[in-house]
N, C-alpha and C positions, 0 to 999 in steps of 0.2 A: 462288471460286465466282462465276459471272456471274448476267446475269440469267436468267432461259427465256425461251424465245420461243415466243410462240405466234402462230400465224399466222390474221389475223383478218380474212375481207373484209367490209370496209364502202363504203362508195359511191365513196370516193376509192381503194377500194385498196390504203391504207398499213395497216402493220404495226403493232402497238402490244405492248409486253412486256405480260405478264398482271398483274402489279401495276399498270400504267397505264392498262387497258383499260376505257373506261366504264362499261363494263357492270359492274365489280367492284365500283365504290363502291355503285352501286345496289342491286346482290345481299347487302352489307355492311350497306347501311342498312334491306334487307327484311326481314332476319334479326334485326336488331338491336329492329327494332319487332313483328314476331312475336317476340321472346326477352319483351318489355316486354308486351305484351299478355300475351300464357299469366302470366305473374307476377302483372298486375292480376285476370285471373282467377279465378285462386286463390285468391292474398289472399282475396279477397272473396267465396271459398268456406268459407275458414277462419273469416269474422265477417261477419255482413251484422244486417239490418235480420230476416229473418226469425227468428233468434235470440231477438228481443225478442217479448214476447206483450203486450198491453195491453187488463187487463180492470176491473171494476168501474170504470169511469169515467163518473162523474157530475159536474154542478153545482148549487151549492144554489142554489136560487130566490131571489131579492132585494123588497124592496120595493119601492112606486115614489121614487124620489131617493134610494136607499143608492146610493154612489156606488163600493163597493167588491164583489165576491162572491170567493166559494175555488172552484176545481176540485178534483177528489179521483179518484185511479186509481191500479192496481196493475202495475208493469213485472216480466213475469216473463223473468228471461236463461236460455234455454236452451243456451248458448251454454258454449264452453270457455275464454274471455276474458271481463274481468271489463270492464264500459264506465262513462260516469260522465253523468249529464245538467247539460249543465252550460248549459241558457242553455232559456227559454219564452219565448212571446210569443202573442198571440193577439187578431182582429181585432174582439171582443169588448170590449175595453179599450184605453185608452191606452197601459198598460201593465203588465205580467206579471213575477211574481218567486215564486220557491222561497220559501216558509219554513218555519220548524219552532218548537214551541210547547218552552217549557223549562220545567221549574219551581225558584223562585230564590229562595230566603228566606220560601218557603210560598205565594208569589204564582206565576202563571203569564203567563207573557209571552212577545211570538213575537218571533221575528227573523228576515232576513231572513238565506239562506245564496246559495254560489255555486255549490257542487255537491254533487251527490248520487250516492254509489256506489251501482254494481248489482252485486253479486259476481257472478261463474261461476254459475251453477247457481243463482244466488240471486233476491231479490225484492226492491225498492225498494216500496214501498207509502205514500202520500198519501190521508191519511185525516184525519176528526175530530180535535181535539186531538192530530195529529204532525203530519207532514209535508204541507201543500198546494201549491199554485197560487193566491198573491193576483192576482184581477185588479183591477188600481186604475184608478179614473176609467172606469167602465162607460158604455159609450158609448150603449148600452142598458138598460131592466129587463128582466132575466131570467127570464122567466116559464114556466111551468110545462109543457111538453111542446116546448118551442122544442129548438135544438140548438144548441152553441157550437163553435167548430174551436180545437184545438189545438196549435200547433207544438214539439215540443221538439227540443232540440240535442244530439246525443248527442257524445260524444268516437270514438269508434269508429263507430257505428251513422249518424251524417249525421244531416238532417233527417227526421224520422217527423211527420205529420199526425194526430191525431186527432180525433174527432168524440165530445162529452160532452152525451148528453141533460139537461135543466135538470128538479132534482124536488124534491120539500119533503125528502125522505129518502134515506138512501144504499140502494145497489142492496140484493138478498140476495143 
């Protein structure tokens, strides 16, 4: 078997077999980056950010020099993959950490965790005595109709922003 040849006028005139032909690699690499796009698409049809719903999200008010407050909200995944949060932060404080309240020989003490599952179909919920948002070294006091912004880090889901009004009481 030889090569083909195809016969190709370009400005000098010469011939180029169709495997050599410039134009091929280009048409190889259009296809290849349309193949790779339609994929990211998808994907990202299959799990996204809209998945997630984030509601009762409040923050409790502080006094003036508490130098700590909690965040508190509820991740609902409506989604058919299961995501995990695994990283906060927020321009409210120095800095931001998950933790969760345990009880341990009749006492109750929190510690700090690294991630939190959201099942499929399921809810993460950060609330009173379980699951919050320390913010430590409040750069601010937190007072009472303000708003805080929140970043959390999802493993699937990217970065999500939220916005946590400041109250004495959690939402109804």
């Amino acid at each position: 078997m030889g090569v083909k040849w195809v016969v190709v006028a370009n400005r000098d005139r010469t011939t180029f077999p169709s495997a050599e032909h410039p134009a091929a690699g280009r048409k190889r690499i259009m296809l290849s980056m349309f193949a790779l796009i339609s994929l990211i698409l998808v994907s990202g049809s299959i799990y996204g950010q809209d998945d997630l719903i984030f509601t009762k999200a409040w923050v409790r008010d502080t006094p003036p020099g508490a130098p700590n407050g909690a965040a508190y909200f509820e991740i609902t995944n409506r989604g058919q993959l299961a995501d995990r949060l695994v990283g906060v932060a927020s321009d409210a404080a120095e800095r931001a950490e998950m933790h969760t309240h345990l009880h341990q020989d009749g006492m109750m003490q929190m510690r700090q965790v690294e991630v939190i599952e959201i099942p499929a179909g399921g809810q993460a919920r950060f609330e009173p005595g379980g699951n919050h948002v320390m913010l430590i070294n409040l750069r601010q006091v937190l007072k009472q109709g303000d708003t805080i912004t929140l970043q959390l880090k999802l493993d699937k889901a990217g970065t999500v922003q939220i916005d946590l009004p400041v109250q004495r009481e959690a939402p109804e």
